[in-house]
C-alpha positions in Angstrom: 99.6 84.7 115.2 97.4 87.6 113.2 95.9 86.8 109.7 94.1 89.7 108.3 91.9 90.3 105.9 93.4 93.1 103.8 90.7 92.7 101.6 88.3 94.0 104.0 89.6 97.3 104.5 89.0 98.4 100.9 86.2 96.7 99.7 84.0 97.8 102.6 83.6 100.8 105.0 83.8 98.9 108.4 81.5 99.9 111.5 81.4 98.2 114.4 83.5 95.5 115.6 83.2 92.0 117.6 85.1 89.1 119.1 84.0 85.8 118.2 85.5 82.1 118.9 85.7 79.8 116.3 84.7 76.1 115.9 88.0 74.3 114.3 89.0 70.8 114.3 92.6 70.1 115.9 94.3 70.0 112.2 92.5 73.4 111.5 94.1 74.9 114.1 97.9 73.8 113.7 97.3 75.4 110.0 95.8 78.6 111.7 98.8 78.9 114.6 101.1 78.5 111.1 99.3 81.5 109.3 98.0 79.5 106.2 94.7 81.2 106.2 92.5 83.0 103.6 90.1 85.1 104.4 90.2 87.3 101.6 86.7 85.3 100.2 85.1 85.1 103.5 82.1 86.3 104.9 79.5 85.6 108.2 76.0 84.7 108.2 73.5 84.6 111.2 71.1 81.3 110.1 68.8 80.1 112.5 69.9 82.3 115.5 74.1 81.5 115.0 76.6 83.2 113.4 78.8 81.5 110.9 81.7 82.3 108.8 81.5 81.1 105.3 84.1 80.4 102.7 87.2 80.4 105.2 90.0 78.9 103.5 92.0 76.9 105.6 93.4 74.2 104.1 94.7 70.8 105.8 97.6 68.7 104.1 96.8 64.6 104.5 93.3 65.2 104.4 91.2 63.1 102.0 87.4 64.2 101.5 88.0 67.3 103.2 86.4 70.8 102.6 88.9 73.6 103.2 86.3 75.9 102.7 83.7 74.6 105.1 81.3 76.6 106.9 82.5 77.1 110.8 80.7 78.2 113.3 81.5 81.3 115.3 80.9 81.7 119.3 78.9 84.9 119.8 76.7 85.5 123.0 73.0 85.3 122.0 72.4 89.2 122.7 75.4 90.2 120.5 73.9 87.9 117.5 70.4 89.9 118.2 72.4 93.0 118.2 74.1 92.0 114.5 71.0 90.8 112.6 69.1 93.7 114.1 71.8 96.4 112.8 72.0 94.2 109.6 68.5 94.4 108.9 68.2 98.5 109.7 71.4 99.4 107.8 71.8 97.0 105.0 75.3 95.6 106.0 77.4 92.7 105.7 79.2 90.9 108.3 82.5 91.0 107.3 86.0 88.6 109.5 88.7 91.1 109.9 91.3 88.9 111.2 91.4 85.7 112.9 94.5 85.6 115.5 95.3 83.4 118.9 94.5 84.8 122.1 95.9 82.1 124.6 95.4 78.9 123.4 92.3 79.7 122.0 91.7 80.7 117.9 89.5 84.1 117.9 87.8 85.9 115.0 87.4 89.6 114.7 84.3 90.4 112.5 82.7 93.7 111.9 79.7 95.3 110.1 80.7 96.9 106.9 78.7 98.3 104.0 80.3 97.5 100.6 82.6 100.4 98.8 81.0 101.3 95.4 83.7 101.5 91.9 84.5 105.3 92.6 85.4 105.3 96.2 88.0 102.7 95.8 89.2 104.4 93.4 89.5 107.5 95.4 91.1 105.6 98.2 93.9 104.4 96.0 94.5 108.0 94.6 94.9 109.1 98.4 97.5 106.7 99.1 99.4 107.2 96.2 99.6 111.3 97.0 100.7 110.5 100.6 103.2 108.1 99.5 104.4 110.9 97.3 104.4 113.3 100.2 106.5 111.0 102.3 109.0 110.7 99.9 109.5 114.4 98.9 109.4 115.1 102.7 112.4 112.2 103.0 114.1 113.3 100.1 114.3 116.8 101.3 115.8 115.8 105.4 118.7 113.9 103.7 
């Protein structure tokens, strides 16, 4: 199962990318292996030496007193979590999850360095796939 985060892609150039686990409890990951996940809110934060992801919603039906959009940690090597806050620091970016998928039966995280899209690139970016969606359907009018 993929869930990604569409939002990602044009509200940030996106740079380098990592693997990262993911702390869930067992409900949490029944709801993930069903695909009810938003991550369109989300971001990661390195505190104290860890990475976490913030503002994940994953919500878990039956639940009382639960926070669907509890902070979780994510399972980064210590050198790669030097390697982010280091990069983070120089360049001014965010830490961005991509996607959060199964590998196995394990729950993984995709997260990459982004800097954030200003007003008139998105813009731009929206204008370019509107003219190659035009393209594509002169070019499939024109074969018929």
């Amino acid at each position: 199962m993929k869930i990604i985060n569409k939002r990602a892609k044009f509200n940030y150039k996106l740079f380098d990318k990592y693997e990262a686990g993911i702390s869930l409890l067992g409900a949490e990951v029944k709801v993930v292996r069903k695909g009810n996940v938003d991550l369109s809110r989300s971001f990661a934060k390195i505190i104290g030496g860890e990475a976490y992801l913030i503002n994940a919603n994953i919500p878990v039906a039956g639940k009382k007193d639960y926070d669907s959009a509890r902070t979780r940690k994510l399972l980064l090597h210590k050198d790669e979590i030097v390697s982010i806050r280091t990069k983070i620091k120089a360049k001014k970016l965010t830490l961005v999850p991509t996607m959060l998928y199964t590998k196995g039966r394990l729950v993984k995280a995709e997260i990459a360095l982004a800097k954030t899209k200003r007003k008139f690139e998105k813009k731009e970016a929206i204008k370019k796939k509107d003219v190659e969606r035009e393209i594509e359907r002169e070019l499939r009018g024109t074969k018929e």
